[in-house]
N, C-alpha and C positions, 0 to 999 in steps of 0.2 A: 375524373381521371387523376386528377394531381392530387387530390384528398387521397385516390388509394395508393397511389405511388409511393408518399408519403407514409401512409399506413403499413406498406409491405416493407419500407427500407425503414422503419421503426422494431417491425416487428424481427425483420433480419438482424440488426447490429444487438436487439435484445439476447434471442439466439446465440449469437455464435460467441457468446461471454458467458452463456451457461456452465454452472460448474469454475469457471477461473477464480474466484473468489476461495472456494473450496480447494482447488490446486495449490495456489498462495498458499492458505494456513496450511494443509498437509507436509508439503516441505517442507515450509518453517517449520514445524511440528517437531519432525523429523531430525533436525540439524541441529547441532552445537548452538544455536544461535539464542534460545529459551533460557539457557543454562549461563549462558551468558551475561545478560539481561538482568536475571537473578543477582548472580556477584553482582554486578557493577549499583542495584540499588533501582534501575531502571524501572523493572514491572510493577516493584512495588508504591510507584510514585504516580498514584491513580487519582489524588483528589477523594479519596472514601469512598467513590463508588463500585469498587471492587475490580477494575477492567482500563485499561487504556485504549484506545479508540485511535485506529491506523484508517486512514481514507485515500485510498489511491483513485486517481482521478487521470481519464487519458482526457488532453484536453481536444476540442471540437470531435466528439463524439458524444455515446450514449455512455460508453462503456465506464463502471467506475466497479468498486469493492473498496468492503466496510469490514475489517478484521477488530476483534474484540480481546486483549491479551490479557491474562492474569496475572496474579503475584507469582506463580510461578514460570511466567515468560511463557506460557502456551498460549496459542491462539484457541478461545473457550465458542468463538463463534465468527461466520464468514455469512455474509452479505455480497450479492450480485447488485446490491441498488446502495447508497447512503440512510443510513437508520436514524443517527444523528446531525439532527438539522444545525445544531448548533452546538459546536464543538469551544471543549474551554484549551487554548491556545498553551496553558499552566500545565496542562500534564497530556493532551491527546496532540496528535499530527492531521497534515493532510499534505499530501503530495500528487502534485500536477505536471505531466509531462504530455510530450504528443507520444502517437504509437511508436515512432519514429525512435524517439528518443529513449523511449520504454525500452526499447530493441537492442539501442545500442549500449542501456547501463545492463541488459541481460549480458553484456557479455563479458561482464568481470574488468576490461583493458581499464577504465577510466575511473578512480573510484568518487566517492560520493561531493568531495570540494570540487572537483572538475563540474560536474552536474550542474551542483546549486551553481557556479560564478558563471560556467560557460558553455554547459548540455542543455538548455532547456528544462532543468528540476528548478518546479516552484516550490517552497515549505513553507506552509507554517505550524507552528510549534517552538514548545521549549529548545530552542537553539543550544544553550551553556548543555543543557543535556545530550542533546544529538548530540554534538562534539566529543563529549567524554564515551561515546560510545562508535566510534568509528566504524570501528572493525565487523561489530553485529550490525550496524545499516548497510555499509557498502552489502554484505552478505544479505539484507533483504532487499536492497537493489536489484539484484542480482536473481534473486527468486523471483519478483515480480517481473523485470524483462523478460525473464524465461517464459513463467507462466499467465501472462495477460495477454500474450496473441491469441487471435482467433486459433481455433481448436479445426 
């Protein structure tokens, strides 16, 4: 009985993150945010392998997404699971919050220094670069609150 219990609250939280990965990159897609990106020098700062690599992670769950961005600031590919087992810290991210806290950076009040020092945002990644780009992260902050709740 605990094995399937187990099995059914695995196979739920898989579920109900279907698609949010896809919702992520579509808005970013969407927004000023790619175009962004571009100027400032950001998309194109991939390490050679054509893509930078966004990993959002809700923590003590299942739920995570794997977004793949180009040189021109699109999101070229979205992931419901992590792709990249091992991320180089020099040019991709990873970002850790609980749902909670996912919820509360959806809602634009706080932006992204509040987060990292005092929201429950864990990072890693090129920091000197986050920084110079403020204004495009708090704006995918903001994407991801919105769209990483269950549907």
């Amino acid at each position: 009985m605990k094995k399937l219990l187990i099995l059914l609250f695995t196979l739920f939280s898989i579920n109900a993150f279907a698609g949010s990965a896809q919702d992520i990159a579509d808005t970013f897609n969407a927004s000023s945010t790619p175009a962004e990106l571009v100027k400032s020098g950001w998309a194109g700062n991939d390490g050679g392998k054509g893509y930078k690599v966004l990993q959002v992670i809700v923590k003590d769950s299942t739920k995570v997404a794997e977004l793949h961005i180009n040189h021109d600031g699109k999101a070229i590919a979205a992931f419901d699971s992590l792709q990249t087992k091992k991320l180089n810290t020099d040019f991709d991210y990873k970002m850790i919050a609980t749902m909670e806290d996912w919820a509360e950076m959806g809602t634009g009040e706080s932006g992204p220094m509040y987060h990292m020092t005092f929201g429950g945002l864990s990072f890693e990644g090129p920091m000197g670069e986050a920084m110079g780009n403020m204004g495009p992260f708090a704006s995918f902050l903001v994407n991801i609150g919105k769209n990483i709740q269950d549907k």
